[in-house]
DRENZALO-752242 format. One record per residue (C-alpha): residue in one letter; x, y, z. Coordinates in steps of 0.02 Angstrom, whole numbers, padded with zeros to 5 digits, always signed. Example, Ala and Ser with C-alpha at 12.3 -4.5 7.8 and 13.67 -1.06 7.14 Angstrom:
REM residues 2
A+00615-00225+00390S+00684-00053+00357
REM end
This chain:
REM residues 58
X-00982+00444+00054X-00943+00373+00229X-00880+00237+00174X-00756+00304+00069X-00682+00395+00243X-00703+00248+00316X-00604+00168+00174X-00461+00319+00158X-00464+00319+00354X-00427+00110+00367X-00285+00141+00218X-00212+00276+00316X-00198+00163+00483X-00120-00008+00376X+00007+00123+00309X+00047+00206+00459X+00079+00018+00539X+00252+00007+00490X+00332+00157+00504X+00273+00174+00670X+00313-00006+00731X+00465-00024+00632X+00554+00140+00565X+00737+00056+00495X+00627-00091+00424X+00520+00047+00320X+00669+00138+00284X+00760-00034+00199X+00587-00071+00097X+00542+00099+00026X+00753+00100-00028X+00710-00058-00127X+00574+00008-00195X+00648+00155-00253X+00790+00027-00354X+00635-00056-00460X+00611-00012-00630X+00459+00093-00689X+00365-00075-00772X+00397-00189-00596X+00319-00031-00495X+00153-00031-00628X+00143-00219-00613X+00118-00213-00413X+00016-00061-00416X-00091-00166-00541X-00109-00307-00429X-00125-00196-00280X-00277-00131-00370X-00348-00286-00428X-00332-00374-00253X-00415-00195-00184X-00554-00240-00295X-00576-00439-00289X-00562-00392-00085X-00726-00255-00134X-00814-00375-00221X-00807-00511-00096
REM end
């Protein structure tokens, strides 16, 4: 179980990056992303979840 805080915790600090570093960058990229289309949003969560897990196994 403490490494699944220690997992959530590390997720929480690479999100937090670049808001806090660069708020009008974040701004432009989450306005993109809202503009994609439901099956281009599935396809990077995909390999956002398959790179999450090649990066587990390794």
């Amino acid at each position: 179980m403490d490494w699944l805080l220690a997992a959530l915790g590390l997720m929480l600090v690479v999100e937090g990056l670049l808001p806090l570093l660069s708020p009008s960058s974040w701004r432009a990229t989450f306005s993109k992303l809202l503009q994609l289309q439901d099956g281009q949003l599935r396809f990077m969560g995909l390999l956002s979840v398959t790179l999450g897990l090649v990066i587990l196994w390794l």
